[in-house]
C-alpha positions as CSV (number, residue, x, y, z in Angstrom):
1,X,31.7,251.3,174.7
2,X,28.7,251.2,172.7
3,X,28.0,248.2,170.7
4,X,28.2,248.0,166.5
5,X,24.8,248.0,166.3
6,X,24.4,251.1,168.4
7,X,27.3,253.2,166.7
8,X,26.3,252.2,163.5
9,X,22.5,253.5,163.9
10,X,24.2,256.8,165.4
11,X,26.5,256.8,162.2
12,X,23.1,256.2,160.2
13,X,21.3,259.3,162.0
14,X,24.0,261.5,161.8
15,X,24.7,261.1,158.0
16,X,20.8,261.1,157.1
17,X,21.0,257.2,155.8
18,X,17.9,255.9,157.2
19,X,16.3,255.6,154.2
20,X,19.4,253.9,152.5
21,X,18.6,250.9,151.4
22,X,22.0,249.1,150.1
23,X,25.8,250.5,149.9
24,X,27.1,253.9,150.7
25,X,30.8,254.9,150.5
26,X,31.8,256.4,153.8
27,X,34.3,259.5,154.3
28,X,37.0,256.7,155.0
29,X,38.6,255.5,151.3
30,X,37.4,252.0,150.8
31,X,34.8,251.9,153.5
32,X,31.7,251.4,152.9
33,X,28.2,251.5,155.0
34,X,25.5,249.1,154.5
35,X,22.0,249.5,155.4
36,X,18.5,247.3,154.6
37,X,15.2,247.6,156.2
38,X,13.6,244.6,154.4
39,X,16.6,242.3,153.5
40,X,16.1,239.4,151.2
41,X,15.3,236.1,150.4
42,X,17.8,233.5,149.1
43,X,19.1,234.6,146.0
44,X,21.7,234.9,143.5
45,X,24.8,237.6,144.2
46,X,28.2,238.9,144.0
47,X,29.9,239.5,147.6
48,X,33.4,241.5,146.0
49,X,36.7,240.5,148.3
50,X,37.4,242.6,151.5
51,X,36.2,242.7,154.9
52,X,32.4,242.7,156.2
53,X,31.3,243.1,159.6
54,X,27.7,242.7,160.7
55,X,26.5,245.3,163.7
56,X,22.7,244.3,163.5
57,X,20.6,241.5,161.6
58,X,21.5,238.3,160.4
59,X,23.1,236.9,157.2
60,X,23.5,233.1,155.4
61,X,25.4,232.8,152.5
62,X,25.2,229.8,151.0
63,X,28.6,228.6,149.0
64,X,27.7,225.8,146.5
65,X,25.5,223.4,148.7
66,X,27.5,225.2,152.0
67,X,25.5,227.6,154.0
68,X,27.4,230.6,156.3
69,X,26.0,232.3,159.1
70,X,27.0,235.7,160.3
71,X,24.9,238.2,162.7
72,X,26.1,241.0,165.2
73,X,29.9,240.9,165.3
74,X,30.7,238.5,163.2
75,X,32.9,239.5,160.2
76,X,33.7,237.7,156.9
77,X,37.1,237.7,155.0
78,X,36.2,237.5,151.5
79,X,39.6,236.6,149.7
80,X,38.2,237.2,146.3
81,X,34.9,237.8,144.2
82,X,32.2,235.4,145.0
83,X,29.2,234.8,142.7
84,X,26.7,232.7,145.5
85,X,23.7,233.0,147.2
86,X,22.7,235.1,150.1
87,X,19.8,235.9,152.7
88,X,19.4,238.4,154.5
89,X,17.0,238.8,157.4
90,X,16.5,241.8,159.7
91,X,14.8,241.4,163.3
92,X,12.8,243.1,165.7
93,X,11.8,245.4,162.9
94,X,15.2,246.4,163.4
95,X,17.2,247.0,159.7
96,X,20.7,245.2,159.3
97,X,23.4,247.1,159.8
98,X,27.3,246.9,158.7
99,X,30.2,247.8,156.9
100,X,32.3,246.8,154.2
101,X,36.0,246.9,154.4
102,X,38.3,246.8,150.7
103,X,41.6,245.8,151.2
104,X,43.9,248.0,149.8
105,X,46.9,245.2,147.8
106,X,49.8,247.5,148.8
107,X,48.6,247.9,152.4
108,X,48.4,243.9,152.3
109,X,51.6,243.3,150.9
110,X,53.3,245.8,153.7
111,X,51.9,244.3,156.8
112,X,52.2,240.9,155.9
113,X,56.0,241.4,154.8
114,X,56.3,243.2,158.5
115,X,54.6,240.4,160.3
116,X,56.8,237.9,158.1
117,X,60.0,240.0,158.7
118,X,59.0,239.5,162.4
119,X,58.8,236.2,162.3
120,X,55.1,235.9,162.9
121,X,54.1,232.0,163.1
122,X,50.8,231.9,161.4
123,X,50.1,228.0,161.6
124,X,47.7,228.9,164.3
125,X,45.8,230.1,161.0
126,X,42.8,227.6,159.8
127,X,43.8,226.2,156.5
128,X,41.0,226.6,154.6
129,X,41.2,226.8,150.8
130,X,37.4,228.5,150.2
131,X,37.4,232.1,150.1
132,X,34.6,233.5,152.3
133,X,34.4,232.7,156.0
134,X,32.7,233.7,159.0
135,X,34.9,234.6,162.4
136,X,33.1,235.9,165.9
137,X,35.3,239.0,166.8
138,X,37.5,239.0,169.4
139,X,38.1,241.7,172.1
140,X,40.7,243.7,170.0
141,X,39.2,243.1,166.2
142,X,36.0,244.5,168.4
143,X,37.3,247.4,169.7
144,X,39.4,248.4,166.7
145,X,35.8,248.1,164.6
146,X,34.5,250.2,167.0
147,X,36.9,253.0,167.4
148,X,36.6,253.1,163.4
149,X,32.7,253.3,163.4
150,X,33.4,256.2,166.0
151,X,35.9,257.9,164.2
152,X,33.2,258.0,161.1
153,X,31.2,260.2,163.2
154,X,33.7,263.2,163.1
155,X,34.9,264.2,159.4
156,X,38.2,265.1,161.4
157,X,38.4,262.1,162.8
158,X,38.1,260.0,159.8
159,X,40.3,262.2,157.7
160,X,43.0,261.8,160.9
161,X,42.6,258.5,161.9
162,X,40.7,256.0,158.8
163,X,43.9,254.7,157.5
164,X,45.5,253.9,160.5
165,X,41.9,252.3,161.5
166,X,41.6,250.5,158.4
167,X,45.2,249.1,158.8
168,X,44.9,248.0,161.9
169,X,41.9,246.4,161.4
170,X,43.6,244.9,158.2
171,X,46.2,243.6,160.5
172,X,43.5,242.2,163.1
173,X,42.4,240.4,160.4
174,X,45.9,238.7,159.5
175,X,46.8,237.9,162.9
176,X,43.9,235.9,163.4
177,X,42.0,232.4,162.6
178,X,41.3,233.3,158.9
179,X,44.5,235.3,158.2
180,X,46.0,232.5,156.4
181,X,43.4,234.0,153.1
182,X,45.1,237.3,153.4
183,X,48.3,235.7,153.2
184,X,48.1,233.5,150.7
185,X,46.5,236.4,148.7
186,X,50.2,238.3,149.5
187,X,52.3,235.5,148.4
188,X,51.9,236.5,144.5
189,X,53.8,233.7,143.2
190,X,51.3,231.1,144.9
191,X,48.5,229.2,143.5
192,X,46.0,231.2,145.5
193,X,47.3,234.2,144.6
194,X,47.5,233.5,140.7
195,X,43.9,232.1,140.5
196,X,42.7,235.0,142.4
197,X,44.4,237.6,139.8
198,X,42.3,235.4,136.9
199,X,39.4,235.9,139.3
200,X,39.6,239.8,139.3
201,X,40.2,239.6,135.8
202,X,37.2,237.9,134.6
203,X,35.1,240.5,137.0
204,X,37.1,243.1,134.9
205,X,36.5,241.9,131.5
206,X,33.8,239.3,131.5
207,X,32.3,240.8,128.3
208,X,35.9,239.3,126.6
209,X,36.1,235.8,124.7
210,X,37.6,234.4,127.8
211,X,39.0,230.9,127.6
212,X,39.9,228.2,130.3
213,X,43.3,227.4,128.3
214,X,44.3,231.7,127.9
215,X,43.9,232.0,131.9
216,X,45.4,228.9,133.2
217,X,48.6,230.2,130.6
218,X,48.4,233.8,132.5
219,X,48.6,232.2,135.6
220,X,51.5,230.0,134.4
221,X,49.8,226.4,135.4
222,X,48.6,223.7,133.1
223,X,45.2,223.6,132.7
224,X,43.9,220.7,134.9
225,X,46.4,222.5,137.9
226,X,44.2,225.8,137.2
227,X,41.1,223.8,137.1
228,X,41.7,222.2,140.6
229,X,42.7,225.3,142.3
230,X,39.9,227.3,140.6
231,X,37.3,224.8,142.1
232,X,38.9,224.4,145.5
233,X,39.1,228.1,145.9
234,X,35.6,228.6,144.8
235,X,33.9,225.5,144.5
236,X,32.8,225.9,140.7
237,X,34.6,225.5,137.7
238,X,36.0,228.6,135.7
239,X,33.2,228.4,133.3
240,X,30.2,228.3,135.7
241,X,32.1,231.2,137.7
242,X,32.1,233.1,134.3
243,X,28.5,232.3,133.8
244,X,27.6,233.2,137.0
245,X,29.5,236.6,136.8
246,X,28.3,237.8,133.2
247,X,24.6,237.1,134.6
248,X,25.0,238.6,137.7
249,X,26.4,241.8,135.9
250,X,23.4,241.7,133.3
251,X,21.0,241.8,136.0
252,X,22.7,245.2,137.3
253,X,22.8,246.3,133.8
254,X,18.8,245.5,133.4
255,X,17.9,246.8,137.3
256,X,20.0,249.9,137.7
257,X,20.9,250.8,134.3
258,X,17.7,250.6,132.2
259,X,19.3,248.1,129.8
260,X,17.0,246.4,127.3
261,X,17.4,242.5,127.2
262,X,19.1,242.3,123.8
263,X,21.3,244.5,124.6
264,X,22.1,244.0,128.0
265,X,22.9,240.5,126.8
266,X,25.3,241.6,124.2
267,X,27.2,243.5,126.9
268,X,28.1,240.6,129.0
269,X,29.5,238.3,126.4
270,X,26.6,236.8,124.9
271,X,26.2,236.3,121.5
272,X,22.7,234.5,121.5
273,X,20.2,236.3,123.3
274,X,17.9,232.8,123.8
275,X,20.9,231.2,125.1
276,X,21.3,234.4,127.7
277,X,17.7,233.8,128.5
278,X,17.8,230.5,129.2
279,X,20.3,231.0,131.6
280,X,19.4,233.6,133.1
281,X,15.9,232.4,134.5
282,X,17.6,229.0,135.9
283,X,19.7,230.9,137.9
284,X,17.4,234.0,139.1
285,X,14.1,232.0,138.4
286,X,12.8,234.6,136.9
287,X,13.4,236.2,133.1
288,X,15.3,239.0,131.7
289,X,11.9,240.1,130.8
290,X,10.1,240.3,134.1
291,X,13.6,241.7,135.7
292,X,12.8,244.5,133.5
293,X,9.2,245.5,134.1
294,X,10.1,245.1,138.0
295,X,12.6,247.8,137.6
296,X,10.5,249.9,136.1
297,X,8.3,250.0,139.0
């Protein structure tokens, strides 16, 4: 069979996206195609929970002070939201190619009471506590990914066969090195789990006086237990995770929305605009301001 990086330039040709430059929703609910001719330097970004696969090009993320490579057939399980850093760097003048996988929670909850039901032993799992990996795809995650890049081809195909696709590559996922993350996100009553419903909320209402004390309560843990498991799950503490997330969003609003600085500041959370600004150039290294004028170009 083809490889990633060959079905997903077909996929690209087929469905007129060679000018895309960035995310497309594909004909399969919850996936997604991604495409960039020009990539990136090292800077500031959200990568949202799910499952990414590379086809073509090559990717570092870098997670607090820890960088993570991925290229062709590597995929990431992304447990929950992670405000970090990322590069991206095409090759041969070739532009990166992938796809983006959400993980639907009732689909997650289903297999992984199956698998348990079975008896499945997943100690085999790596116990990592961070959120975002990188895993090299075996022989069946492989050929699952590409049966589902196929099956994109055909609107039949993908109306027929993307949710069986998506489960089993769901399922791929779960039985192997990294599963224990989607696990730990299906046991609802575990730490992981708890922190990671605080998470999504914060990316849901980060505009909201949200304080440490009111979410570690939410998640039923006192607040130096939420503290600890918020920074081993994603190696910052709730605040600077808020920060990071209310910025990140202000840029979109600034870039893609038109938002003047004032105001895109006020939509975030931020009560002094200065303070936003501050803040904002140490972590893009550049100002509201200039974020502006460069959209407007």
């Amino acid at each position: 069979m083809s490889s990633l990086a060959d079905l997903l330039q077909q996929y690209a040709d087929k469905s007129n996206l060679n000018e895309l430059e960035g995310v497309q929703a594909t004909s399969i609910p919850g996936v997604s195609f991604y495409r960039s001719s020009q990539g990136c330097t090292r800077q500031p970004f959200v990568y949202q929970s799910g499952i990414i696969i590379l086809g073509q090009g090559h990717k570092t993320i870098y997670i607090g002070h820890q960088p993570v490579h991925y290229g062709p057939e590597d995929y990431l399980v992304v447990g929950v939201p992670m405000p970090l850093e990322c590069e991206a760097c095409p090759e041969e003048g070739k532009p990166l190619l992938g796809l983006s996988i959400n993980i639907n929670a009732t689909l997650l909850y289903q297999l992984v009471n199956e698998l348990e039901a079975s008896s499945f032993d997943y100690s085999h799992c790596q116990q990592d506590a961070c959120a975002l990996t990188s895993i090299k795809m075996n022989d069946s995650m492989l050929e699952t990914t590409q049966r589902l890049i196929k099956a994109l081809h055909s609107d039949l195909d993908s109306h027929i066969l993307g949710a069986s696709l998506v489960k089993e590559i769901v399922y791929r996922v779960l039985i192997g090195s990294k599963g224990q993350i989607l696990f730990n996100l299906a046991h609802r009553d575990g730490r992981y789990a708890k922190v990671a419903k605080s998470l999504n909320k914060m990316h849901q209402e980060y505009a909201q006086k949200l304080t440490v004390e009111n979410l570690a309560k939410e998640a039923n843990m006192s607040v130096s237990a939420f503290h600890l498991a918020f920074r081993k799950l994603t190696l910052e503490s709730p605040l600077q995770y808020l920060k990071k997330v209310r910025l990140n969003k202000a840029k979109e609003l600034i870039q893609l929305e038109g938002f003047r600085v004032n105001d895109a500041a006020r939509s975030v959370g931020y009560s002094s605009v200065s303070q936003f600004s501050r803040e904002f150039k140490r972590h893009f290294n550049i100002t509201p301001k200039a974020t502006s004028c460069i959209s407007e170009h």
